[in-house]
N, C-alpha and C positions, 0 to 999 in steps of 0.2 A: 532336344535337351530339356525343356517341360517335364516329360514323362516321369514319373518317378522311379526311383530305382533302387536296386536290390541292397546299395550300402546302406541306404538312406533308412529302409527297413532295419538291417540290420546296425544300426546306430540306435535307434529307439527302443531295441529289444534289450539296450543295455551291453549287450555285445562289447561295445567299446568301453567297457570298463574293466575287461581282462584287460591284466598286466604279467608277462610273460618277464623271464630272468633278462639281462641286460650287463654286456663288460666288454668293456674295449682297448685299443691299442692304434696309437695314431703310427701312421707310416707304414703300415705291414700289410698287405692288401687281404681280404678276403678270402682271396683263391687260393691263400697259402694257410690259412686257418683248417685242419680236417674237420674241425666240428664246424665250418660252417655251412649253415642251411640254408635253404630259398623261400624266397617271396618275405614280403615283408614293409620296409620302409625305405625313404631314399632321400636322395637330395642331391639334383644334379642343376644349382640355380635357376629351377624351376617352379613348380606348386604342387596344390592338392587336390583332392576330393577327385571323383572320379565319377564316371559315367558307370551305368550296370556292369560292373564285373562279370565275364562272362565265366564261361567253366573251360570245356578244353576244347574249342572246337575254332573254330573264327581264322582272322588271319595268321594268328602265331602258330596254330596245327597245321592248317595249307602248308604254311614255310618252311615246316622241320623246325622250327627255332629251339637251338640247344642253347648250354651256357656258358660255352668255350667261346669265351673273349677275344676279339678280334684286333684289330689298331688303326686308330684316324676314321673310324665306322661313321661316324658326324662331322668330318671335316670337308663339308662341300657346303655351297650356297642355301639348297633347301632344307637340308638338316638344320646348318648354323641360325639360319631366322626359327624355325622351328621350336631350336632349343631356347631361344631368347623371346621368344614372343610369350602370351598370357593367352588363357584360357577364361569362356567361359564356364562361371561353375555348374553343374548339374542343378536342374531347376531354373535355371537364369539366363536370360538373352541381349545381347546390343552391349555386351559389356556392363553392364550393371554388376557384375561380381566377376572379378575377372582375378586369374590366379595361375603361378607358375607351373613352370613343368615341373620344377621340387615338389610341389605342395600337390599335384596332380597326382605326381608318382608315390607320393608317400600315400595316400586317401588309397590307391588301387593295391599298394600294397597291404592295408593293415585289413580291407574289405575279403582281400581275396585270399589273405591267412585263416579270418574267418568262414569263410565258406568253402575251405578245402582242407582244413585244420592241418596234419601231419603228410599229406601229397603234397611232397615237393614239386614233383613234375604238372601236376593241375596246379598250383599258385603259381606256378612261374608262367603257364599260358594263360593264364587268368588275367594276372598282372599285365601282360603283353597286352591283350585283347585290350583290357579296362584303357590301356595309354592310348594304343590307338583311334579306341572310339573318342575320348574326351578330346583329343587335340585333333579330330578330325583327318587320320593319318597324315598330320605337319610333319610329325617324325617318321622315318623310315622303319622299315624292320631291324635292318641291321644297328643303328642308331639307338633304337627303342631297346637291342639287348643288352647295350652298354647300362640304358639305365636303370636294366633290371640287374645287373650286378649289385648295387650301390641300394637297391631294391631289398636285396637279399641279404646283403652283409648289415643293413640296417633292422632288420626281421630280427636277425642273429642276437645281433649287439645292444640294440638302442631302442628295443620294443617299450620298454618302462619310459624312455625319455622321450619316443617319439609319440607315441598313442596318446598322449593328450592333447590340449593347446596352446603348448609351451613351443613355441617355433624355434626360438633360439638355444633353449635347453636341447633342443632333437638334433641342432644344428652342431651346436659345442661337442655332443656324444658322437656325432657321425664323424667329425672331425679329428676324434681323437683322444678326448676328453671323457675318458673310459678306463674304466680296469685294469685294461691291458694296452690301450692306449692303441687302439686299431682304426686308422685313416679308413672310411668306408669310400669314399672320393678317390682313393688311388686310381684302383681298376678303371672306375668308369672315367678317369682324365687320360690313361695310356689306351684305352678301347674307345674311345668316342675321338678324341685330338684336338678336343676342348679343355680350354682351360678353367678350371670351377671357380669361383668369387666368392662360393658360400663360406669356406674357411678362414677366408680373408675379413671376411662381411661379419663373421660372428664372432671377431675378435679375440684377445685373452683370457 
């Protein structure tokens, strides 16, 4: 976790100062959006930033992982701590900077839109690879593609409100609090069979 890594570059390069269109609709999931796209941002009451995003190769190639949403994919003991536990951040060790699976997943998501721009299919194994390295495969595969949905429909919707460092504003948008008012949390609560807090958490 030392080593430095590829977002970390590409944060400095300025990169993270694109801001991509952004509109939502709470309640409506993702899957049923046709313009919606992959990779991206997320928030499955977890964290950020991420480990080297990889390209397409690592454990989510091995797996075949598609994006056909599954049900209850995180409802077992080692997921469930998984998804609740904290990370350390890239650069940082012994918990000195520790940080959720949201904030994880959104860091791998906005890294790996930028180093695959318009492939869909490389940001979506990108994204996969970047969560498993940061949380040390805590989360499973199956598990991990619940929260690359919430991943994806947050890329889609809530790039302008997630890509900065406004956590709650990225949080209010994934929620719902959008254009069109699109829950990006759905999917990933009927595909994981956890329940999310972050909606609850980020209030009115």
């Amino acid at each position: 976790m030392l080593r430095p890594r590829r977002h970390d570059v590409l944060r400095r390069s300025g990169l993270a100062a694109v801001a991509l269109g952004a509109a939502l609709a709470s309640g409506v999931s993702c899957a049923d959006d046709p313009e919606a796209s992959s990779a991206g941002v997320v928030s499955t009451g977890g964290a950020s930033s991420t480990g080297g995003a990889s390209s397409s190769g690592g454990a989510a190639g091995e797996a075949g992982l598609d994006a056909a949403p599954g049900v209850d994919l995180c409802n077992n003991p080692a997921d469930i701590t998984g998804v609740h536990a904290n990370y350390d951040a890239p650069g940082t060790e012994g918990g000195t900077n520790l940080q959720t699976l949201n904030q994880v997943a959104k860091q791998c998501g906005i890294d790996c839109l930028f180093m695959h721009g318009e492939d869909e299919a490389a940001q979506r194994v990108c994204a996969t690879d970047c969560i498993q390295e940061v949380t040390k495969q805590a989360i499973s595969l199956p598990c991990t593609s619940c929260v690359i949905l919430s991943v994806e429909c947050g890329r889609t919707y809530c790039l302008n409100e997630c890509i900065g460092s406004d956590e709650a504003l990225c949080d209010r948008c994934l929620c719902g609090e959008n254009g069109l008012g699109i829950n990006c949390l759905v999917d990933y609560e009927a595909c994981s069979g956890i329940p999310n807090t972050t909606c609850t958490d980020a209030g009115p």
